[in-house]
N, C-alpha and C positions, 0 to 999 in steps of 0.2 A: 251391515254397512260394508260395503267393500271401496280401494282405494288402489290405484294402479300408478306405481312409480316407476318412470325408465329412468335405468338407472348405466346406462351407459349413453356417450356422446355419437354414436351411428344414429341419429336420429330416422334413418331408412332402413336401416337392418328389421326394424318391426312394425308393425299396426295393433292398435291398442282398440280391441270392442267391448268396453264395458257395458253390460245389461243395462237395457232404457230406464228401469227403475232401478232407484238407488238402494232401493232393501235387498234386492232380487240375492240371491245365494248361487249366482254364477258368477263367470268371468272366463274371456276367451283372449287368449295373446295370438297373433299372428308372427311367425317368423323364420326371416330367410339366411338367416347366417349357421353357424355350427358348434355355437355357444353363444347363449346370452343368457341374461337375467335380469328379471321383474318379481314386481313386489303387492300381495295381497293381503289387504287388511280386515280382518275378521271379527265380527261384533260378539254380540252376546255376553251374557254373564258366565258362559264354561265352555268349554272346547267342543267345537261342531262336532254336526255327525258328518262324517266326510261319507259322500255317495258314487260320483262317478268321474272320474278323469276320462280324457279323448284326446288322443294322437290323432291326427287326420293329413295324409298328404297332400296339398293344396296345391304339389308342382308336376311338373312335367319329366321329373325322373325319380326312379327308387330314391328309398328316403332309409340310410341306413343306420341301425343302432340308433333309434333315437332312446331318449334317457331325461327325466325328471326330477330332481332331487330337491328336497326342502329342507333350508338351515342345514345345507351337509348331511343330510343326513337320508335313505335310502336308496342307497347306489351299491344295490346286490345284484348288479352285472354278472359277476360270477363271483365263483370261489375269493380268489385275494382281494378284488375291490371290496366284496362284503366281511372277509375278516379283518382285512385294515380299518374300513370304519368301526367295529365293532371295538377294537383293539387303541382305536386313535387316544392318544396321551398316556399307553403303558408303556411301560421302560422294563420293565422285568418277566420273567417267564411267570412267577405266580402272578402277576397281574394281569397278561395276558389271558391265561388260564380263568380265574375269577370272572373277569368279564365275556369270556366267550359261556361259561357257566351262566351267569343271569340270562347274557341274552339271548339262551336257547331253551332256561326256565321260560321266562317273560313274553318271549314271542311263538313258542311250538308249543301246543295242547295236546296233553295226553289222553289218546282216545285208542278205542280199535285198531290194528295195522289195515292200515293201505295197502290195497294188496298189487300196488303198482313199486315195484321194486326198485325203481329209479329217484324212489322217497331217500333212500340208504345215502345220497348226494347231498348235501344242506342247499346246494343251489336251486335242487325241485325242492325238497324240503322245506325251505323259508319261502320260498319264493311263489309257487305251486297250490303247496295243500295248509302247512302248518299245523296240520294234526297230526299223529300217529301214534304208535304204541311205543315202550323203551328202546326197542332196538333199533328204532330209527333217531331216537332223541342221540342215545351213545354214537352212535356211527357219524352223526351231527357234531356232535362234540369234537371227536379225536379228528376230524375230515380239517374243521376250523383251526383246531392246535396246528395241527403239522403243517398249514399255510402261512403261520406267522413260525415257524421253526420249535412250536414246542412239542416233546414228545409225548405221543398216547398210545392209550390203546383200550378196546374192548374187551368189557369181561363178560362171558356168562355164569352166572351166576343162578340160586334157585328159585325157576319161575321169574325170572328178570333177568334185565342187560343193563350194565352200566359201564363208565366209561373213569381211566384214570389219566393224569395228566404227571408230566414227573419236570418237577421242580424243586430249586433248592437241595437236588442230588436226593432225592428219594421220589417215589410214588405217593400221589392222595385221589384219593378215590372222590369223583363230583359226580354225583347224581341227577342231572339234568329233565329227567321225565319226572321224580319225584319234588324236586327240588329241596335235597339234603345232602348238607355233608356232616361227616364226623369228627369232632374238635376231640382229640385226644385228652388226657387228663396233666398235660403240660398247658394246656390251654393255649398254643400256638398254633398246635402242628393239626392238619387235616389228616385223617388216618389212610390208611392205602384196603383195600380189596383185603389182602393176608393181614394186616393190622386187626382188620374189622372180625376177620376169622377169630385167631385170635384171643380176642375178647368176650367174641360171640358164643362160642364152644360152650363154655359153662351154661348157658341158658336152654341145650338144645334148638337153638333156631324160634324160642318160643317167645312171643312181645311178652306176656304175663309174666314171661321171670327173668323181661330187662333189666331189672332193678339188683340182678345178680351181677352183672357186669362192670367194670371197672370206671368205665366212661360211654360205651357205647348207648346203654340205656337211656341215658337224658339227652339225647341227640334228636330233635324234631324236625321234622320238613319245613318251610316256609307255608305261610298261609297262602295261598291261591286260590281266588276264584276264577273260574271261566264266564263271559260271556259273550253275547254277538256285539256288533261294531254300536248298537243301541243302549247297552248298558242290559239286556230284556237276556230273558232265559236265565238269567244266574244262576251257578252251578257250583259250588265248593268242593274244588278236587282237592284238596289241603286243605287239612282244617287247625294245623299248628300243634294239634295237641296228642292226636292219634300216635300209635309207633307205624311207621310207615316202613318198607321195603327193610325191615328188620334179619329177616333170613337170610342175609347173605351167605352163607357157607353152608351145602349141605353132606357133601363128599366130591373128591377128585373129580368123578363121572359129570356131576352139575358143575361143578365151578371152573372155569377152565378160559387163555385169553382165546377170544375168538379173532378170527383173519378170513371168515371167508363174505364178510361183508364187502370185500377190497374189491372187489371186481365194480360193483355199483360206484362205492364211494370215490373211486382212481377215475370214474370218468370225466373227460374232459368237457364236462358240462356248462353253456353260459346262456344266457339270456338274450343272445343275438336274433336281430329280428329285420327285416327289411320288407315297410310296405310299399307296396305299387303304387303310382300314380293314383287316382282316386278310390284310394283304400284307406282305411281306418280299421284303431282298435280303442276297443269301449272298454274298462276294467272299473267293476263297479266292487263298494266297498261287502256290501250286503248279496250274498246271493239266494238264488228258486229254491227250488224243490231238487232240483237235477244239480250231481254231486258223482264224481266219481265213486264207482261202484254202489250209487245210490241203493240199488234194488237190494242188492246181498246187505248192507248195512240193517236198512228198514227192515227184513225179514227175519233179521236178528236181534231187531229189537222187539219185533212183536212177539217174541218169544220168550226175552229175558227181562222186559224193560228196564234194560240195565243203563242209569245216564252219562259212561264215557264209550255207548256204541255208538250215536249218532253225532257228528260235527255239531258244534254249534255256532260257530267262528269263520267262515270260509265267505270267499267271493266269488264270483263271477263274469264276465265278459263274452265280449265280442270283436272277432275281426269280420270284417265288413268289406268287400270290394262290388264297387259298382264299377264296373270298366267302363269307360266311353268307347265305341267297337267303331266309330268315327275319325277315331283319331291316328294320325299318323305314325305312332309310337307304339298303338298297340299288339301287332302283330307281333313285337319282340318279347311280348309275354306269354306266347303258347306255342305249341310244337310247331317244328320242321318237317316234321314225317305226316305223309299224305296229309298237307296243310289247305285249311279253306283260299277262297280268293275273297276280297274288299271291296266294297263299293269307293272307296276313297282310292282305289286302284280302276276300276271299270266302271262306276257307274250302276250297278244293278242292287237291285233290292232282293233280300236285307243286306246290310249293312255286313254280317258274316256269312258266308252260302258258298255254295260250290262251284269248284273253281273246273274241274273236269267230270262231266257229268257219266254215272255208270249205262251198264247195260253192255250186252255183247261178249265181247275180250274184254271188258273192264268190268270188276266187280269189287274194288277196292270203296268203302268207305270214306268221305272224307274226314276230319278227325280234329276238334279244337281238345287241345287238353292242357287244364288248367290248375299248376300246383299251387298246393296252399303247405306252408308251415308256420310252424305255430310252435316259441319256447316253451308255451303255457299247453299244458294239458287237454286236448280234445276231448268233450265230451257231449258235442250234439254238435248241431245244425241245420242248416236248411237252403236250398239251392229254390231260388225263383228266379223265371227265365220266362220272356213271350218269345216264342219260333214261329218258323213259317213255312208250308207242306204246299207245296204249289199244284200238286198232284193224286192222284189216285191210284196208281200201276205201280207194279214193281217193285223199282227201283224208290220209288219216292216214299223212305222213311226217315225216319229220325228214332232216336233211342240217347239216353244218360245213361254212364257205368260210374262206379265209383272204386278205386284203388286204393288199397291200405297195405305200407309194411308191414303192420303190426298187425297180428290176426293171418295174414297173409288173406286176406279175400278182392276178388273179383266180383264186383256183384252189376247186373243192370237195375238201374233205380227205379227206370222210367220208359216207357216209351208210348208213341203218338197215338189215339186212341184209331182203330180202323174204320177206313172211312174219312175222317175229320180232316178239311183242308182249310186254308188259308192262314189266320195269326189264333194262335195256342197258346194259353196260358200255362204255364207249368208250376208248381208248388209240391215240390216234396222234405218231407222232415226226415231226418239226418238221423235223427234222438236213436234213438233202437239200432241202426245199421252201426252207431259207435259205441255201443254200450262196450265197456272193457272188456276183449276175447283173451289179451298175451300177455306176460308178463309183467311188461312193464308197457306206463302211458302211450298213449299214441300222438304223435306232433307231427305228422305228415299226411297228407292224401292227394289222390291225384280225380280230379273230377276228368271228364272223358266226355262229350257230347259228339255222337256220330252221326252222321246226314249223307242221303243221297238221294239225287235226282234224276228222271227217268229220261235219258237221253231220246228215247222215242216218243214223248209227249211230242205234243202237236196242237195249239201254239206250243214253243216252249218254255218249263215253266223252271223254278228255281227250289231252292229249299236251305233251311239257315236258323240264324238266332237275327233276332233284334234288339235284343237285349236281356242281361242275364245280370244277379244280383245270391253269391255266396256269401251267406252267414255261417260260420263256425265258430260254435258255443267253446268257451272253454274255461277251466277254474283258473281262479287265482286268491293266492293266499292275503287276506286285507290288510294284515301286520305287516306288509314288502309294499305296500303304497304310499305315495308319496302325502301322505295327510297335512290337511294344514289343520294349525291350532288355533286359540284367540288368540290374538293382536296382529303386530306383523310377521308376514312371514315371506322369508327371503327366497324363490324357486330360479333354479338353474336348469334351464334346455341345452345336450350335449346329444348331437350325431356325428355321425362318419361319414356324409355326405360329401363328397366334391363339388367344388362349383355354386354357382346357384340351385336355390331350392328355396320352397316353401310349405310352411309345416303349420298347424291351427295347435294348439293346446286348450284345451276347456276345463278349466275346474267345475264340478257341481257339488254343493256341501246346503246345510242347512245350522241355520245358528241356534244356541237354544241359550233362553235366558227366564225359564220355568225353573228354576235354581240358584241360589248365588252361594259356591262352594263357600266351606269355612277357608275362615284364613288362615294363614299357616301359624302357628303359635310363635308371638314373637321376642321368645328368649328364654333364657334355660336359669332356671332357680336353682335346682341342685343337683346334681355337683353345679356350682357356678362355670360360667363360661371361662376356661383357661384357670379354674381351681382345683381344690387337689379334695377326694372325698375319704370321710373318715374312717372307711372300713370298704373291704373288699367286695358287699352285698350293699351298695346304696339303692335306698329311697330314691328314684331319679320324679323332680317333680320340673314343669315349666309351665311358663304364663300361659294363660287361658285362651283356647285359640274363641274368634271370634265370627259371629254365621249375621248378616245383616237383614233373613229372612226369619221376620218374628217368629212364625211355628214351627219353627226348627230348634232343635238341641243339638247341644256334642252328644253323642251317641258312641262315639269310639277313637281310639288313636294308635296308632300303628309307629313301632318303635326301633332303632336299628343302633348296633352297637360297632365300630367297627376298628380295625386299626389304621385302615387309610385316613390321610388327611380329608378327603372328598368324600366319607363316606359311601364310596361308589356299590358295596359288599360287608356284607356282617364278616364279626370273627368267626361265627357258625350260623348254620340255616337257623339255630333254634334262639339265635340272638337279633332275629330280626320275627319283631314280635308283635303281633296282633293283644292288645290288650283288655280287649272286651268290658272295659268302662271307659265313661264320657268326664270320669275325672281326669285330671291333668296331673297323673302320677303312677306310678309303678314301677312294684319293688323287684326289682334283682334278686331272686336267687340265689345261694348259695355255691359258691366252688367255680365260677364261669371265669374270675378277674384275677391277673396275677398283679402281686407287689411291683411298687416301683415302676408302673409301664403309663405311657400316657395312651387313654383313648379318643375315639371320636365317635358322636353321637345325633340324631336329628330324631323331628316325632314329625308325625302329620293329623289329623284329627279326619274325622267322617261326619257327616251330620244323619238327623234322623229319616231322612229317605231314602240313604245309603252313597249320599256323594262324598265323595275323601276332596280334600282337599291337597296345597302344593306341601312338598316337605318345607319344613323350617331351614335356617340359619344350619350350618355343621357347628357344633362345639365341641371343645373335647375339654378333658379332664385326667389328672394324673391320679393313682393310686399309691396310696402310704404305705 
């Protein structure tokens, strides 16, 4: 079911095309102003799979910084936009700190390093890839603190990177690629990097003789699984119960803060983007085969089949320019230097061709060259073009180059077959010319079509494009889109356009109602909701969540302890707990809960195909 509300009184600022059928899982908004907002209503019994969003310039000028956000929420423009959402409703530095900690567990998958260096940025990081190894999760972490003003910084540590935040006048150490921290035996305080030392010492660096240690030992990661935007591939990189990133201290030489991340992470990196007149970008939730540094990834895995080498979470996209070479505006999108001439100028065919014909004292080239950038990551494309070779001598060729900062290469793509005159179809793949050569991703190229005609023909004849169509492939991270959910969802359109303009926006999603999640459990038995419980290790039991699909059971429920009112963060990673029965109970542990303190608590239940349902109600409860 979809449902479109304008919901401002410019009854002309937009045009509303809702899909001819009323089931259809599209919906396209038209619009010319530089803020608005409409409203799409989503069926089903659980939240779509979201597929493809579409930017499309529908006007007659650049169309810059466009931006889509849903219910507030993914507007990672850059660095501060996306830590102030992240951050929105903290007032204190460990608050800050906490939620920048979940939401770079929750949203970045620990996998292999990317070996595009520009990952070290959270802006390509979230935004980009969302995969990498620790030392991109850390550099993530502290990049985010220092934009809302808390202090961090990088450690290395042995065989790992993690990241500390300092609040409350001391360091605590959050581990963000593992996702664990360590609750000291105060049962407040998060421990720091040298805390965890330490404690650690006595065990040798060994998990098997955690249980030597004062508090460090029963400290657990969070449960996480990985998988793609379908729910399909599941992957349990936490499994809650393991000792995970245990070794932190092995001597001086390994552990030490690191600073030479600072060069990547210090860049002034954003999401700025401006397309041309009849250009679009496609960013789809689900991506191919093709994957930054696909090839090195796949050949390492056929080697190890180890399951955190290959992504399993990643998007991909398209920018798309169809130029109209017709049009009166378009010569202000390619070079000045030995420039074609127009038919919208002279009259002759094609439409782009030469404007001074070679031969003689003239051996200059004429020259369209057409840049493309791209915030998101280049990692293919393809260039189709029909031209037009009027002649057979000489002078009358044609030839594509293609230019790249990155790599630094010059390369010719393409050129006219010998012999072959009149309209030429041209089609070359991109894929292999961008596979990653430099450092760090590639966001730039300069396409390059060169033409000339043989001023000695006789008739005379011409040579040109009649039309040309760049695709450039590139990734993007599906955690940074703008997803709708079930029911309503409120989307906000923001550019930097001056003037008139107009822009298409296309949701494409698909509903699914092959499921009806449990319900969240509706009320907490014990500790009672705002009651006090009789000992430090309660029984925590609540009402029975409920699944309205007969062959389903509770299968599981997932439990979080915390000190916030909102629950937003456990008191430790190992108090946000997978429970591994489909009873509506489970007992607390020993030594976690101090006297006299009130907590706060929520459950959510799984059924047996493995859907979780919403979290419950927060309750909390004070300790005697």
């Amino acid at each position: 079911m979809l449902k479109c509300i304008l919901v401002t009184a410019l009854l002309m600022a937009a045009m509303v095309f809702p899909a001819p059928n009323a089931c259809a899982e599209s919906f396209s908004q038209v619009i010319t102003v530089g803020d608005y907002t409409y409203e799409i209503e989503v069926g089903g019994t659980r939240d779509p799979v979201n597929e493809t969003i579409i930017i499309e310039n529908l006007g007659d000028k650049p169309l810059v910084n466009p931006r889509v956000t849903v219910d507030g929420r993914y507007d990672w423009f850059d660095l501060p936009t996306m830590a102030a959402e992240v951050t929105r409703g903290c007032s204190t530095d460990e608050e800050k700190a906490l939620a920048i900690f979940e939401f770079i567990r929750t949203n970045f998958h620990h996998l292999s390093s990317v070996s595009d260096q520009e990952t070290h940025n959270p802006v390509i990081a979230m935004n980009v890839y969302g995969y990498s190894n620790c030392a991109f999760h850390a550099t993530a972490f502290v990049s985010m603190c220092e934009a809302v003003g808390v202090k961090a910084r990088v450690w290395e540590v042995w065989h790992h990177t993690v990241s500390e935040a300092f609040y409350n006048n001391a360091w605590h150490m959050l581990d963000t690629d593992i996702g664990l921290t360590h609750l000291m035996d105060d049962n407040r305080t998060i421990a720091s990097v040298e805390q965890l030392w330490a404690d650690q010492k006595i065990t040798e660096g060994l998990a098997k003789k955690a249980n030597l240690s004062k508090w460090s030992g029963r400290n657990k990661a969070i449960y996480l699984v990985y998988d793609d935007v379908e729910g399909g591939h599941a992957f349990i990189s936490q499994d809650g119960i393991k000792q995970r990133g245990y070794r932190y201290f092995h001597d001086d030489y390994f552990s030490y803060v690191q600073n030479e991340y600072d060069r990547w992470t210090n860049l002034p990196i954003t999401m700025a983007l401006t397309l041309r007149p009849d250009e679009k970008i496609i960013r789809n939730w689900k991506g191919g085969e093709i994957y930054y540094d696909h090839k090195q990834k796949k050949a390492r895995f056929e080697r190890s089949h180890g399951p955190e080498v290959l992504p399993i979470r990643y998007g991909d996209g398209q920018i798309v320019w169809t130029p109209d070479l017709r049009s009166a505006d378009f010569p202000l999108y390619i070079n000045q230097n030995y420039p074609p001439a127009y038919e919208i100028n002279d009259g002759l065919y094609p439409p782009v061709h030469v404007g001074f014909k070679q031969g003689d004292d003239y051996d200059f080239m004429t020259r369209t060259r057409w840049k493309v950038h791209s915030p998101y990551t280049i990692i293919g494309g393809q260039l189709k073009a029909r031209v037009y070779r009027g002649g057979n001598n000489k002078w009358d060729r044609l030839n594509a180059m293609i230019y790249s900062p990155v790599g630094h290469f010059k390369k010719t793509i393409w050129s006219a077959p010998k012999g072959e005159t009149g309209k030429i179809d041209l089609e070359v793949d991109l894929d292999e010319i961008f596979y990653p050569t430099g450092e760090h991703g590639r966001h730039d190229y300069i396409l390059e079509l060169l033409f000339s005609a043989d001023r000695g023909n006789d008739p005379p004849t011409q040579t040109g494009i009649e039309s040309v169509e760049m695709v450039t492939d590139i990734q993007v991270a599906p955690n940074s889109l703008p997803a709708l959910s079930r029911g309503r969802n409120v989307i906000r359109y923001r550019d930097e356009t001056p003037g008139e303009h107009k822009v298409r926006i296309t949701h494409i999603w698909r509903e699914r109602s092959d499921n009806n999640p449990p319900s969240p459990p509706s009320g907490a038995l014990y500790p009672s909701d705002s009651g006090r419980s009789k000992d430090l290790a309660p029984q925590f039991r609540w009402r029975k969540a409920k699944d309205k699909d007969k062959s389903d059971k509770i299968a599981n429920h997932w439990i979080s302890i915390s000190f916030d009112p909102q629950c937003r963060w456990p008191i430790a990673t190992a108090m946000m707990k997978v429970t591994d029965s489909g009873k509506p109970e489970w007992k607390l542990p020993e030594g976690w809960l101090n006297g006299d303190t009130t907590y706060y608590w929520k459950v959510k239940a799984q059924d047996s195909r493995g859907i979780w349902g919403q979290w419950s109600e927060v309750y909390s409860f004070s300790t005697p």
